[in-house]
DRENFILUM-849624 format. One record per residue: residue in three letters; x, y, z of N, C-alpha, C in turn. Coordinates in steps of 0.2 Angstrom, whole numbers, plus 2048, in hexadecimal, padded with zeros to 3 digits. Layout:
alaXYZXYZXYZ
...
# end
This chain:
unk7BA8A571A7B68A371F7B889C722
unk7BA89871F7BD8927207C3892724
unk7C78987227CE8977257CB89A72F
unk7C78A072E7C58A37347C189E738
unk7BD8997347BC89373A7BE88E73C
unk7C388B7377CB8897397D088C73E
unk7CF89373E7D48967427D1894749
unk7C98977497C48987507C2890752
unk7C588A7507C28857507CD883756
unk7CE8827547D68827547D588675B
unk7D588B75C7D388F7627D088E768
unk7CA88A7657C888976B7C987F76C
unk7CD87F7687CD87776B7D4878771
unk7D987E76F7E18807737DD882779
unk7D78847757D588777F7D4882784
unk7D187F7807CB87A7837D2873788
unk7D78747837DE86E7857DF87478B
unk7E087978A7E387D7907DE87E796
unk7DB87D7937D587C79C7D487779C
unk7D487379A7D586979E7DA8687A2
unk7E286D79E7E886A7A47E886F7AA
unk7E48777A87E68797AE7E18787B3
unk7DA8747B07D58717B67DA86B7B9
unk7DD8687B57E185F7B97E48617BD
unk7EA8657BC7EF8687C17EC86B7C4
unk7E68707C67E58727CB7E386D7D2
unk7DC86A7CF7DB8637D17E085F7D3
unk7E585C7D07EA8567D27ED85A7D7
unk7EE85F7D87F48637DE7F08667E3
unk7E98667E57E58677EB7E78617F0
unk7E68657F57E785E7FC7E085F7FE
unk7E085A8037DA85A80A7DB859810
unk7DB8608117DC86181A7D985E81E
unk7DC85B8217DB8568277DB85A82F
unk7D88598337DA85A83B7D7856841
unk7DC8538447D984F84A7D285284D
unk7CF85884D7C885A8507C585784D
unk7C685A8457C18588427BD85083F
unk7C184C83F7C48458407BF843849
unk7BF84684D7BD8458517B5844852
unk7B384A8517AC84D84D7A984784B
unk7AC8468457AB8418407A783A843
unk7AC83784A7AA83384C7A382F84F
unk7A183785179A837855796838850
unk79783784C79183B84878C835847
unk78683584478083184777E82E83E
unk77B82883E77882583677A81F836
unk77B81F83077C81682E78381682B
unk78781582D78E81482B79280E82F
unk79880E83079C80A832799809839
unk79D80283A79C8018427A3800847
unk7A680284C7A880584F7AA7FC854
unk7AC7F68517AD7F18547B27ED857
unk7B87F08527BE7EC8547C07EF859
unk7C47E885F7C77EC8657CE7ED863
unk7D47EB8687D97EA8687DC7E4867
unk7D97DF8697DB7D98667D97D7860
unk7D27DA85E7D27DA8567D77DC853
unk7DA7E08567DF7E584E7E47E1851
unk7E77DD8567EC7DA8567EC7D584F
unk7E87D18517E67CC84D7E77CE846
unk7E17D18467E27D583E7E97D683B
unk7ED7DA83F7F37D983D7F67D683B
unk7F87D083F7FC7CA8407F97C5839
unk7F07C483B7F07C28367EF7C582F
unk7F07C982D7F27CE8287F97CA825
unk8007CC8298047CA8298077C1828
unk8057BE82C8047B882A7FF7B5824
unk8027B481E7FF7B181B8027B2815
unk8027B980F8067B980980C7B880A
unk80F7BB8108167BA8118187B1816
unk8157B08198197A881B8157A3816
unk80F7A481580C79D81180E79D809
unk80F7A380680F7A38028167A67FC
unk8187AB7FE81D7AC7FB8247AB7FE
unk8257A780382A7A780682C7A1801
unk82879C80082D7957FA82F7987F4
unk82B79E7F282C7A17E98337A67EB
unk8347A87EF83A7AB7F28407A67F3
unk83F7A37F884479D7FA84779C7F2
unk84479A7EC8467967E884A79B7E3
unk84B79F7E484E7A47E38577A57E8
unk8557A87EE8597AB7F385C7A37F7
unk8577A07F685C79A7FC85979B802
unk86079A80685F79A80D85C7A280E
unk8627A580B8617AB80A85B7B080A
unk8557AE80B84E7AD80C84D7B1811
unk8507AC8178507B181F8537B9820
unk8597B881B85B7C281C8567C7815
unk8537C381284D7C680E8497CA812
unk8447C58188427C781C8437CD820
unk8497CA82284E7D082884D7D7826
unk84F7D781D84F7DD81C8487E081B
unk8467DC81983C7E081983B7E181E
unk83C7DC82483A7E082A83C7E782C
unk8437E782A8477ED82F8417F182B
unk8407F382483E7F78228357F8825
unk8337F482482D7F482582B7F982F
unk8317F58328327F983A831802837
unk83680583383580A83282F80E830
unk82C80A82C82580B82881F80B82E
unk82080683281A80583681880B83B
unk81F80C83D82281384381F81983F
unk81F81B83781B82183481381E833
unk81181A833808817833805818838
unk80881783F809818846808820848
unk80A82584580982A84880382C844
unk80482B83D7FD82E8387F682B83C
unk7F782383D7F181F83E7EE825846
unk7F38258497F28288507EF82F850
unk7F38338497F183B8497E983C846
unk7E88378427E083783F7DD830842
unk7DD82F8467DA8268497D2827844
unk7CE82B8407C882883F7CA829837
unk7CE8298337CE82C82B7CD826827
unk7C98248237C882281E7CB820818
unk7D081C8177D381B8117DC81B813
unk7DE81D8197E581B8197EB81E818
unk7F08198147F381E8107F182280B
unk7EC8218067E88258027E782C805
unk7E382E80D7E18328107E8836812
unk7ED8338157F48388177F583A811
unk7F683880B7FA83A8057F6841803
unk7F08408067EA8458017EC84A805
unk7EC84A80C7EE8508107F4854810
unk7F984D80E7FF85080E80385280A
unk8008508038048507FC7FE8547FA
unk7FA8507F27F68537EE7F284E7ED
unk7EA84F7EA7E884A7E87E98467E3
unk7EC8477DE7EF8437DA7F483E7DD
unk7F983E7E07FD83B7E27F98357E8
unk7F38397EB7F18337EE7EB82F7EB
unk7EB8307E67E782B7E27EC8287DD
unk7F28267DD7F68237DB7FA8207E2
unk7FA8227E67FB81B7EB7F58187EC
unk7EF81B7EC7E88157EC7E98127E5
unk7ED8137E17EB80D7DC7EF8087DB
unk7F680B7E07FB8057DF7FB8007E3
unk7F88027E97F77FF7F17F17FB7EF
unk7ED7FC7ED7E57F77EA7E87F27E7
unk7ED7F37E47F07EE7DE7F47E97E1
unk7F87EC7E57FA7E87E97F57E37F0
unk7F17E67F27EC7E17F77E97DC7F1
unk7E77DE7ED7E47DB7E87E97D37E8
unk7EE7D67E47F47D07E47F47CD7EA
unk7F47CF7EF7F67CA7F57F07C77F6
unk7EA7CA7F67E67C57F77E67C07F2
unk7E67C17ED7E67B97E67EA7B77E7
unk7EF7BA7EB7F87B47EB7F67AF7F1
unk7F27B17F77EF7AE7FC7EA7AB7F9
unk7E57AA7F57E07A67F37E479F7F0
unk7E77A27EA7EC79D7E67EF7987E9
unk7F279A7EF7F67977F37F17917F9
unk7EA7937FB7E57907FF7E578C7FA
unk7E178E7F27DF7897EF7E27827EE
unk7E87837EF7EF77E7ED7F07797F3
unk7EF77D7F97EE7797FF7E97747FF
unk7E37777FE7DD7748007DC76E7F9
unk7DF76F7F57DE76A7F07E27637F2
unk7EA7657F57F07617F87EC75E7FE
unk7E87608027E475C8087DF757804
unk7DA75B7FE7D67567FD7D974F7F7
unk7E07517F57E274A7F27E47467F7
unk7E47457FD7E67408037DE73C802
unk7D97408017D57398017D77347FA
unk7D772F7FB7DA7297F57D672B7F1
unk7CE72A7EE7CB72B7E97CA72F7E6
unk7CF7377E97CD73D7E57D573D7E3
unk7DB73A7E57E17397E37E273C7DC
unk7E573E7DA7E77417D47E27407CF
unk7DB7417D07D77407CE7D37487CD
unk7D774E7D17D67547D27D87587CB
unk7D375B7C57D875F7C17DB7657C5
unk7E17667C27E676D7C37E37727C2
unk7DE7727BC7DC77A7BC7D777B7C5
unk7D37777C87D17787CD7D377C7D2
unk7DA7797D67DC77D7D97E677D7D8
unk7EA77A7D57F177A7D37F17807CF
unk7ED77E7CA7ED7857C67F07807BD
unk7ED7827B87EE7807B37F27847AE
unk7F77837AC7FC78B7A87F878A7A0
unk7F778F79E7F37907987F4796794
unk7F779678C7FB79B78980179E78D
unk80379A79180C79B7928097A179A
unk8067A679A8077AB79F7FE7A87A4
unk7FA7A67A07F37A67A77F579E7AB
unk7F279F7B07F07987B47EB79B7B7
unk7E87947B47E27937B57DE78F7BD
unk7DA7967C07DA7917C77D17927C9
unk7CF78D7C87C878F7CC7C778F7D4
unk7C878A7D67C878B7DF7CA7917E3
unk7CE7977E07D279B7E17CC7A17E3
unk7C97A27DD7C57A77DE7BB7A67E2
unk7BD79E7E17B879E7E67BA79E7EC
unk7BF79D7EE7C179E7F87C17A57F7
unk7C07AA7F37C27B17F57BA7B37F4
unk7B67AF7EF7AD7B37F27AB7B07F8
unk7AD7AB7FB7AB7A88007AC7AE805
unk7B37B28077B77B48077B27BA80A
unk7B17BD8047AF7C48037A77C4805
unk7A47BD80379D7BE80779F7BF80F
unk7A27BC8147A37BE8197A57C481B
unk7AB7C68187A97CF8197A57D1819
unk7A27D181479B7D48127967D5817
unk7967CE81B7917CC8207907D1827
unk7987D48287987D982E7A07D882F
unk7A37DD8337A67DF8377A97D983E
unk7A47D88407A47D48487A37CC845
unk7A17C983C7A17C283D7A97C2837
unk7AA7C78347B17C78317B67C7837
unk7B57CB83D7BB7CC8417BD7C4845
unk7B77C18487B67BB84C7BB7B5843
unk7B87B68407BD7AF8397C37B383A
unk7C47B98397CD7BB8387D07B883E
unk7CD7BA8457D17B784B7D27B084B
unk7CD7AC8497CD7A58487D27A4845
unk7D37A683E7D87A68377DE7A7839
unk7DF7AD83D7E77AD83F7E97A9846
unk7E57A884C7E77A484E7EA79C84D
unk7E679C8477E87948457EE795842
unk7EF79C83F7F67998397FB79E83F
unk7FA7A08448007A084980279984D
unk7FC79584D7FF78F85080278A84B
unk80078A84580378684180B78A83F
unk80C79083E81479183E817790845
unk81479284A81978F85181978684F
unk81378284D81677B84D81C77B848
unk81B77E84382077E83D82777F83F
unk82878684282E78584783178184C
unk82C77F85182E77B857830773853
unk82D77284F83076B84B83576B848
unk83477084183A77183E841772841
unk84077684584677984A84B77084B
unk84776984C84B76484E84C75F847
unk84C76384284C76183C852765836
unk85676883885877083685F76B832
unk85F76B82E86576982986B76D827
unk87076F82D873775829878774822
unk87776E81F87976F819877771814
unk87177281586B77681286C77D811
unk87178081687278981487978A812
unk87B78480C88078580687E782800
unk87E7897FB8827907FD87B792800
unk87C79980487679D8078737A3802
unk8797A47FD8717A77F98757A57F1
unk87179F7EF87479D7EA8737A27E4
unk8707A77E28727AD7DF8727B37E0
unk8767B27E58797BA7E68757BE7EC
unk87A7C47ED8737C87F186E7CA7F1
unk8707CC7E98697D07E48637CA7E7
unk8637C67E485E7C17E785B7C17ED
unk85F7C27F285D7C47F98587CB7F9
unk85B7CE7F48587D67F78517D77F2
unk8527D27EC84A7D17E98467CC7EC
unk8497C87EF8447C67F38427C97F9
unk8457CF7FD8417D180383C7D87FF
unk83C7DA7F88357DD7F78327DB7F5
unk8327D07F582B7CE7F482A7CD7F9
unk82E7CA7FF82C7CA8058297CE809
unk82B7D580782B7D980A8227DB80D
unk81C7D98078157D78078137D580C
unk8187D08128147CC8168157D181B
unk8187D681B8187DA8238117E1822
unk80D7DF81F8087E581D8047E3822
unk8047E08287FF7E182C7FD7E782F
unk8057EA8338007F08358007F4830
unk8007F482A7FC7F98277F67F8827
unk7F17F18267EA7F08287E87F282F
unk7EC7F18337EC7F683C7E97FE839
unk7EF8018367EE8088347E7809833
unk7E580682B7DE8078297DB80582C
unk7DA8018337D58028377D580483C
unk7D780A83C7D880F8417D280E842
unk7CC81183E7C58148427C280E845
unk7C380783F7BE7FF8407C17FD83A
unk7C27FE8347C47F98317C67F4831
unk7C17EE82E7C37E882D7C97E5829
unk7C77E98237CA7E781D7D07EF818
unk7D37EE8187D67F78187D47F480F
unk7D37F080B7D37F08057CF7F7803
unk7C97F48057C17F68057C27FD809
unk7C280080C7C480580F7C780B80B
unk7CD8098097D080C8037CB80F7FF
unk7C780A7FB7C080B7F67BC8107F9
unk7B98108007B58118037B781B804
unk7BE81B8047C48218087C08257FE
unk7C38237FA7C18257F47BD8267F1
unk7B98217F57AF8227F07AC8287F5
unk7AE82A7FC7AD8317FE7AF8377FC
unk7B58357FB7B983D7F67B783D7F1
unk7B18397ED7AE83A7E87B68387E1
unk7BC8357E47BF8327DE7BE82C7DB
unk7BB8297DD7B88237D97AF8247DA
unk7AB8207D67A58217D87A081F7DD
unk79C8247DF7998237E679681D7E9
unk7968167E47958117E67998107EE
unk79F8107EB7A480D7EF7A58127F7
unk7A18157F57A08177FE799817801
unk79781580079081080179080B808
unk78D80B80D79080680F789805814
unk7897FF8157807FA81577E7FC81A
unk7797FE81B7748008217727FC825
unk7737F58277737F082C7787ED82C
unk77C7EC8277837E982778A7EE82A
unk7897F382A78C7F782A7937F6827
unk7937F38227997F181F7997F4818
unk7A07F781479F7FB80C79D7F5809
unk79A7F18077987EA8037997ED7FD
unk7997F27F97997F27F27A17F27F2
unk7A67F47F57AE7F87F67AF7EF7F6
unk7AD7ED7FB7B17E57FB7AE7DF7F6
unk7AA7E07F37A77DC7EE7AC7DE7E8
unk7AC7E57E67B27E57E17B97E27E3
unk7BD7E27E97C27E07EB7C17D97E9
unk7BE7D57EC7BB7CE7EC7BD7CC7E3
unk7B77D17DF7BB7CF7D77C17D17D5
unk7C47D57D67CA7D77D27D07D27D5
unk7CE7D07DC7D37CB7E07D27C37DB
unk7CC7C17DB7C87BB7D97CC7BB7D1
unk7CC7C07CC7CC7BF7C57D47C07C6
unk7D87C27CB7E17C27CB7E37BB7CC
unk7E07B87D17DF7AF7D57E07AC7CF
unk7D77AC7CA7D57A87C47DA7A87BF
unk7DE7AB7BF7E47AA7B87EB7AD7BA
unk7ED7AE7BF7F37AE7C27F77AA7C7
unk7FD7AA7C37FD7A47CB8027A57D1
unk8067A67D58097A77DA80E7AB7D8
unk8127A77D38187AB7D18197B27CC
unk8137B17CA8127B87C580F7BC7CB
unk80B7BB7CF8077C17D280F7C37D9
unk8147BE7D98187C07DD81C7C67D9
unk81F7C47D58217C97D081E7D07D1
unk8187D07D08167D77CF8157DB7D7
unk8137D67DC8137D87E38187DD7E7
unk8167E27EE81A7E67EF81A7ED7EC
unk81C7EC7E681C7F57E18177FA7E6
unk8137F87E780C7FB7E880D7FF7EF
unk8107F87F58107F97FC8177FD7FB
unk81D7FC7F98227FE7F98218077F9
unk81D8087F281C80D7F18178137F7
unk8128107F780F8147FB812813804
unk81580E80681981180C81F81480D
unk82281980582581C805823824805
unk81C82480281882980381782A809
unk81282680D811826815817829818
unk81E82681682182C81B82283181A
unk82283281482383B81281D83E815
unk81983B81681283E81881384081F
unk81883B82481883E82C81D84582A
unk82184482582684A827823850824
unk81F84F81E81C85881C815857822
unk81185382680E85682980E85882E
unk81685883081985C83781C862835
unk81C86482D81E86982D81C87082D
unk81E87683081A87C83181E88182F
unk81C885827822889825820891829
unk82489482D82289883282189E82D
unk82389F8278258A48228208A481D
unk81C8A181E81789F8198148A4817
unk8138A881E80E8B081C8148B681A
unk8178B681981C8B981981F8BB810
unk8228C28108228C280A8298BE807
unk82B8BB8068328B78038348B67FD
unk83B8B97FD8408B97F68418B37F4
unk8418AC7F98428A47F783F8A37F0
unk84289F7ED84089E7E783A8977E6
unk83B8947EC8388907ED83588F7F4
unk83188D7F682E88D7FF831887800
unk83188780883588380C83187C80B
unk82C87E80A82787580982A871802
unk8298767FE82C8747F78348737F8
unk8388757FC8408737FE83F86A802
unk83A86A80483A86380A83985D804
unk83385E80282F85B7FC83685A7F8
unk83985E7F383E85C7F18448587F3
unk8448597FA84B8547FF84884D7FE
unk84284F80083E8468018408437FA
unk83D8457F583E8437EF8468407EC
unk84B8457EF8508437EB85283E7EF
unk85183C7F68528377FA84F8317F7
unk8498317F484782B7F284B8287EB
unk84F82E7E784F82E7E285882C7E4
unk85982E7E886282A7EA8618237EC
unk85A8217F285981A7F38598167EC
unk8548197E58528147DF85A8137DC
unk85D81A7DB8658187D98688147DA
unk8698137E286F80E7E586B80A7E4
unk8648087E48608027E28657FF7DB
unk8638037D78638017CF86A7FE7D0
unk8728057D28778027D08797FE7D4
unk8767FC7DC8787F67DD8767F07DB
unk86F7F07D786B7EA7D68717E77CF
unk8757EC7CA8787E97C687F7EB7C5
unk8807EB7CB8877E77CF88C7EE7CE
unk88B7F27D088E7FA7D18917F97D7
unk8987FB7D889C7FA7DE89A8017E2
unk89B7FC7EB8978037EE8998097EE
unk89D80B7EA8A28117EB89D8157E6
unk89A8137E08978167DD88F8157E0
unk88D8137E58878157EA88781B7EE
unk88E81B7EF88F8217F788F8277F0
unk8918257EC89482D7E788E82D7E4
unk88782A7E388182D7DF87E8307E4
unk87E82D7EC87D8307F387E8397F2
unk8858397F188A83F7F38868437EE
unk8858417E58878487E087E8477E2
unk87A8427E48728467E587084C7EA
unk87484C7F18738507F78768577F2
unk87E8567F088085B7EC87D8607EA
unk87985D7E387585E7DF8708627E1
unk86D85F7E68668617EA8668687F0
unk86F8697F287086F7F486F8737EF
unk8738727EC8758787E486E87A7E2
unk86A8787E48628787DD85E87B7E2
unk85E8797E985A87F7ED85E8837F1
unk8648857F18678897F586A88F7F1
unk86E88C7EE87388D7E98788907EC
unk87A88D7F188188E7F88838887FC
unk88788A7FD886883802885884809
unk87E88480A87A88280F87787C810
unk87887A81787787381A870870816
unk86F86C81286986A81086486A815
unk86886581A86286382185E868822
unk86286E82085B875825855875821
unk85487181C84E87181884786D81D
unk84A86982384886882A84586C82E
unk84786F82E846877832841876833
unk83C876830832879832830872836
unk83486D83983086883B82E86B843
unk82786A84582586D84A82486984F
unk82086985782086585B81E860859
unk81E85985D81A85285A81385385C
unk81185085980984F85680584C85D
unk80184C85E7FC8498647FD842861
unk7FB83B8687FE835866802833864
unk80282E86080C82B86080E83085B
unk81583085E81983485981F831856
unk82082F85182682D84C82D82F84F
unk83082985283782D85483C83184F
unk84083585084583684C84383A843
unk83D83D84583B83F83E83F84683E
unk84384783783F84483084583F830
unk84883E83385083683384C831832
unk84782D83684382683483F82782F
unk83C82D82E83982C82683D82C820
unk84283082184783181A84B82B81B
unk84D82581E85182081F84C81A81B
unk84381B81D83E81681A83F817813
unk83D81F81283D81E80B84181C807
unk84981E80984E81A80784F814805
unk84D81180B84D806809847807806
unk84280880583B80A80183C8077FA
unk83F80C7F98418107F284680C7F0
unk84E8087F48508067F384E7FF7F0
unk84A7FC7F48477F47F58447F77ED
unk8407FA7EB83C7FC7E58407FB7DE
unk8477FA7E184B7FC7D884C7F47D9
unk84C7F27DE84C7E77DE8487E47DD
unk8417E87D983D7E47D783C7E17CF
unk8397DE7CF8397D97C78377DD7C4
unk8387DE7BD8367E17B982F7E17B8
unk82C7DC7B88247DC7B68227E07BB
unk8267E57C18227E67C68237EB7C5
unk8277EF7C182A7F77C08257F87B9
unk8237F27B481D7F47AF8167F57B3
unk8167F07B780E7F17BB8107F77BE
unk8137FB7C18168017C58148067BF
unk8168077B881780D7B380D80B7B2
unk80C8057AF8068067AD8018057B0
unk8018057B57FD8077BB7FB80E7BC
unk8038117BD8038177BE7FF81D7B8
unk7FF81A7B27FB81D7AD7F581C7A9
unk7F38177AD7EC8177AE7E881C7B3
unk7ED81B7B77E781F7BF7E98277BC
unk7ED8297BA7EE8307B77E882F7B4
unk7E782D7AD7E282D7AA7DB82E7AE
unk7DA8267B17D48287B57D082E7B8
unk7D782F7BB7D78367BE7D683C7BC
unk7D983B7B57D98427B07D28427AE
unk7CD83C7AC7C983D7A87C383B7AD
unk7C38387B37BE8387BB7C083C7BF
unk7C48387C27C683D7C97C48437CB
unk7C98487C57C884E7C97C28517C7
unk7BD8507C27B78537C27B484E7C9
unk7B284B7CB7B084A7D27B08487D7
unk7B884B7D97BB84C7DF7B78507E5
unk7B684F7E87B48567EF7B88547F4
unk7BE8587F47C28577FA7C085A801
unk7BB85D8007BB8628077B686080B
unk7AE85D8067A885C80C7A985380E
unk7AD84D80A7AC84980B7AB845813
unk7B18498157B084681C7A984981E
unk7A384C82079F84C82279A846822
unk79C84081E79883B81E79983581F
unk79F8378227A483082379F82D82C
unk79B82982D79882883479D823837
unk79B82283D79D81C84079681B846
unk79781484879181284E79880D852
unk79480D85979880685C79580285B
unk7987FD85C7957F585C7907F5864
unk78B7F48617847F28667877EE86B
unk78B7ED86E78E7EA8737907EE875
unk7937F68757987FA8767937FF87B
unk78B80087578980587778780687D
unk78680A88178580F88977F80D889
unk77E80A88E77480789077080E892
# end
């Protein structure tokens, strides 16, 4: 009796493990169809949602001031001190890359102008759900971070202005706003996380009195780098750029994926394709209607018309990073995040210009042309992280073009098994898409992903841990929320938007 409900107990625990992985796997590998109509629709729909406010110079701004701030205020001295002069081709190279990046956000933002959640949103459409809830959780972590690197760095200012008064002269403790080191890895900041609730009650407030302080905010710190330039320029010491990169190139090329953080602005553009102000909270907001995090977070205020629960959470997680990190740690783990998901975004323009004409057809291929594509992207990203690796620990370029060579190789023989031109795995890309269209696809996408990927293998170590155990959290979460409350198919029904009362038709 005992052995038989040993055996019938055994039995049904095997089963019980066998319908958990094949409910996960089913779940993580659905997408969510997307189409410009339907996105359309969406727009007009009537209730208390979002408001419809920002023009074209709001999103300039937004941009710009996105981009001005983590990257010139703040990480450019933690860099410097590292690369040197060397600093400026950090830069350089983040920009090139980021040019690429922006040219794939550009088409997407254009092909869904009203979607909710960004890159989270193309990933879901383009890939699986799993995969785009692991760019929404490394992209959060990264906003996250820049926004506390940006607090940390205000607090430290605003403390340097109030020591000019004589009577508060080093009379200010460090924990306040310098930040105080305590057990070797926290620093301690209070001023930090209050400029970020102050911060977060404005948002909260609306739409139209956050956009009027962003414009005000970026214009002032556009005038304070034009003065910084136009002075500096009659001060310029050139024996100050020897040596130009006092350790090495590696140094140059780890410093442009922390710098790389400051050119995120148009990806804040992206996410506010419909109105977004804030693409943080968006992302929340893109999540808490696909039912993957809880419905709080798509909630958004019937007079305010702003997600207040989505931005209040961002507010703490940013506020509690500020309160015991200090610049150099959070620069460390910065980028992984952005890196990663706008290497995703461009594989997103290329599979969703793909149309396998054979689909309906009965086929001897061992594998479909989708799954041929998917795997090219893949090895491409996986030849950028090699030449990353062996160039970061000084591997001669000859052994960069030969890891190049044996992965294209490899990746013929494994879906051809002949020698057929890999490229034709290109085949199914169909007309460009309504609105802008990415030049030279799938070349500028597979070129992003590259420097992507590549820039990714130059990151510090603590950023490659935050990158695994991040990554095994959001599985989890996922494994054990997510996929029972996911509804990929009715959310958009609720997505509203309104114009701003200034817009509306008398």
């Amino acid at each position: 009796m005992r052995s038989e409900l040993s055996s019938g107990m055994t039995s049904s625990s095997s089963y019980s493990a066998s319908s958990f992985f094949a409910r996960f796997w089913s779940s993580a590998l659905r997408s969510k169809p997307l189409s410009p109509a339907v996105e359309t629709s969406v727009r007009t729909s009537s209730g208390d949602g979002l408001v419809r406010r920002l023009g074209l110079f709001d999103l300039i701004l937004l941009g710009i001031g996105a981009s001005i701030g983590a990257g010139i205020f703040v990480v450019t001295g933690t860099v410097a001190r590292d690369a040197g002069p060397g600093v400026t081709i950090s830069f350089i190279i983040a920009g090139a890359s980021c040019v690429l990046n922006a040219l794939c956000y550009a088409e997407l933002a254009s092909r869904f102008p009203a979607v909710v959640g960004g890159a989270y949103m193309y990933t879901y459409s383009a890939f699986n759900e799993l995969t785009a809830f692991l760019v929404f959780a490394q992209l959060m972590l990264d906003y996250h971070i820049g926004a506390a690197s940006i607090a940390r760095s205000l607090a430290s200012y605003v403390v340097s202005v109030l020591e000019l008064i004589p009577f508060l002269k080093d009379n200010i403790p460090s924990w306040v706003g310098h930040g105080e080191e305590v057990l070797g890895a926290l620093s301690i900041n209070i001023l930090a996380p209050i400029l970020l609730v102050l911060l977060t009650v404005v948002l909260c407030w609306g739409v139209g009195e956050s956009s009027i302080l962003n414009s005000i905010m970026t214009v002032t710190k556009v005038l304070i780098v034009l003065f910084v330039i136009i002075v500096g320029a009659f001060e310029v010491d050139v024996s100050n750029w020897t040596p130009f990169a006092p350790y090495g190139l590696n140094s140059i090329l780890t410093g442009a994926t922390v710098v790389f953080f400051s050119y995120v602005g148009f990806d804040a553009v992206a996410n506010s394709a419909e109105e977004a102000k804030r693409p943080q909270s968006r992302l929340y907001l893109g999540l808490g209607r696909d039912g993957l995090l809880p419905a709080i977070f798509a909630r958004v205020h019937p007079t305010r018309h702003t997600p207040v629960q989505s931005q209040v959470w961002v507010g703490l997680i940013a506020s509690i990073l500020a309160g015991l990190l200090n610049v150099r740690v959070l620069s460390h783990i910065l980028s992984v995040g952005t890196l990663t998901g706008y290497s995703v975004v461009s594989a997103c323009v290329v599979t969703l210009r793909w149309k396998d004409k054979t689909s309906s057809q009965a086929s001897t291929r061992r594998i479909s042309r989708r799954r041929e594509g998917i795997i090219c992207l893949f090895t491409i990203a996986c030849c950028g992280f090699a030449a990353g690796v062996l160039f970061r620990y000084g591997a001669s370029f000859v052994f960069l073009i030969l890891a190049a060579v044996i992965a294209i190789f490899l990746l013929e023989l494994f879906i051809y098994g002949k020698g057929e031109d890999v490229v034709a795995c290109f085949s199914m890309v169909y007309s460009d898409p309504p609105g802008f269209s990415c030049p030279g696809v799938p070349i500028i996408p597979s070129i992003s992903i590259f420097f992507n990927i590549f820039l990714f293998a130059q990151l510090h170590y603590e950023a490659w841990v935050r990158f695994v155990v991040l990554s095994i959290v959001t599985v989890g979460v996922y494994a054990f929320y997510g996929q029972y409350h996911a509804d990929p198919l009715g959310s958009n029904a609720s997505i509203v938007y309104h114009r701003a009362p200034a817009e509306e038709a008398p």
